[in-house]
C-alpha positions as CSV (number, residue, x, y, z in Angstrom):
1,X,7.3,-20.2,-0.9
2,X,4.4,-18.4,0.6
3,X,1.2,-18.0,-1.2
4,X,0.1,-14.2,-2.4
5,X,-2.9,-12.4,-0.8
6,X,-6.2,-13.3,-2.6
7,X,-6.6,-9.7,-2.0
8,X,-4.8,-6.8,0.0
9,X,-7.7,-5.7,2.1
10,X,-9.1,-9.0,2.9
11,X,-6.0,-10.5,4.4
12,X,-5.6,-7.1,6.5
13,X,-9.1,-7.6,7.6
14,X,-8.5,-11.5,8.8
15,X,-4.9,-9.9,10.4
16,X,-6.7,-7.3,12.3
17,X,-9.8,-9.7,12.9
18,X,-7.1,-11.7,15.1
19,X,-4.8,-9.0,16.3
20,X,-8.4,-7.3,18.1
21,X,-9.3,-10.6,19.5
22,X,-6.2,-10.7,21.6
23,X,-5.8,-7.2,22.5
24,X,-8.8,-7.7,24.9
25,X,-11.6,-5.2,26.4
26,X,-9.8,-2.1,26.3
27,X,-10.2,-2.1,22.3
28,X,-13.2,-3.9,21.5
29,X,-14.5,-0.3,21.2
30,X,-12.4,-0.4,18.3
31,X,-12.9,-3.4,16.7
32,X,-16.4,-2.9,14.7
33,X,-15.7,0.8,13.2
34,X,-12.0,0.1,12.1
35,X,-13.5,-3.2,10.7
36,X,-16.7,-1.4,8.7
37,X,-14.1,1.6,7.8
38,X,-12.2,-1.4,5.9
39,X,-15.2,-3.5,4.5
40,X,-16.3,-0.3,3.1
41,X,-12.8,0.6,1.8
42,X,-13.1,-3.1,0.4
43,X,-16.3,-2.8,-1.3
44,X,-15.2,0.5,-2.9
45,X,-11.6,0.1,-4.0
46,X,-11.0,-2.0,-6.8
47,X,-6.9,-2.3,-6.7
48,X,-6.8,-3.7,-10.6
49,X,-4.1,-4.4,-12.8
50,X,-1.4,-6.2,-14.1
51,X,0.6,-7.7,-11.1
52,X,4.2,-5.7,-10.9
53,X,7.5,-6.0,-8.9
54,X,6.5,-4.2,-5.8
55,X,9.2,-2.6,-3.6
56,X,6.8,-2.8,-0.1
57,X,8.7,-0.2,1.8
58,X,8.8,2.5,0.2
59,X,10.6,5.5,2.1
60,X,13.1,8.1,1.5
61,X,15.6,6.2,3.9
62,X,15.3,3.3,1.2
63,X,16.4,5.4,-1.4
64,X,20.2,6.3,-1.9
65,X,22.3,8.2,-4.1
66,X,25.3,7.3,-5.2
67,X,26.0,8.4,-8.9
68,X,22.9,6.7,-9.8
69,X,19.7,6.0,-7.3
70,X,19.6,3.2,-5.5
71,X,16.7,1.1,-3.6
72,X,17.7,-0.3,-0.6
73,X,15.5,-2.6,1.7
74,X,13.9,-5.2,-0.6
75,X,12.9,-7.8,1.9
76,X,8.8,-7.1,1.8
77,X,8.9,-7.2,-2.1
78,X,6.1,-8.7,-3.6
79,X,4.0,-8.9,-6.7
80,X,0.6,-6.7,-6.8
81,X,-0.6,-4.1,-8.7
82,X,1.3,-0.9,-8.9
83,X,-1.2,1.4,-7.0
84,X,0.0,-0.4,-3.9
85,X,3.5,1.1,-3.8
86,X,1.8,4.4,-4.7
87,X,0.3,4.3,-2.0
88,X,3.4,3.4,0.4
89,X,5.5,6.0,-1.3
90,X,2.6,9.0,-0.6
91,X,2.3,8.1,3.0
92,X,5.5,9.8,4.2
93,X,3.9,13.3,4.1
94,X,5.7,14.5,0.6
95,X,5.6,17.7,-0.6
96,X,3.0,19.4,-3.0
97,X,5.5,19.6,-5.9
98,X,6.5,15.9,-5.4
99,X,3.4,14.5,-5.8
100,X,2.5,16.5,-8.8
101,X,5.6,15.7,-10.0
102,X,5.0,11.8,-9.4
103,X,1.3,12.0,-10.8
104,X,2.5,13.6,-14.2
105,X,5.6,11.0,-14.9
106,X,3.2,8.1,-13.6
107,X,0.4,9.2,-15.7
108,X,3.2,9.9,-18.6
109,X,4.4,6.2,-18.2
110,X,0.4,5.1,-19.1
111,X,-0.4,4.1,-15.8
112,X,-3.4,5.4,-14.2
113,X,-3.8,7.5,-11.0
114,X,-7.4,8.2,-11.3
115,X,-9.6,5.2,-11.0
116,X,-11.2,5.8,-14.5
């Protein structure tokens, strides 16, 4: 069994550390401001909580309907805190109304959307 990330943001840092390193000159441009963009994300976001069942791949094509919803896909599952599936889920562009829809239920289930 594989060990869990100490922390999100730090092992994407050590992947992209690597991955940069063997891309060669044409993106060493690159490498410093992606890699201060994230230190900076890590210095400021505290992902905190109680570690959850996290689906990982989040995306409409994961989700099914038949007489009852289904989630498909669950080979990236993993255990985190829930703000990381949030996260997945939001990136596929969704409408307005879904994420206000999302906030309110998430919010209603005690969870927290606002950092506070």
């Amino acid at each position: 069994m594989a060990e869990p990330f100490p922390h999100f943001l730090t092992a994407l840092v050590d992947y992209l550390r690597a991955t940069f390193d063997k891309l060669g000159a044409d993106w060493v441009a690159l490498r410093d401001p992606v890699l201060a963009a994230l230190q900076t994300a890590h210095d400021q976001i505290e992902l905190s909580g109680r570690p959850v069942l996290l689906h990982g791949d989040w995306k409409p094509s994961n989700l099914h309907w038949a007489g009852r919803l289904l989630v498909l896909d669950w080979e990236f599952a993993y255990a985190r805190p829930s703000l990381m599936d949030v996260g997945q889920l939001l990136r596929w562009s969704a409408g307005r109304s879904f994420v206000d829809a999302f906030a309110k239920s998430y919010e209603a289930s005690g969870e927290c959307l606002s950092g506070d």
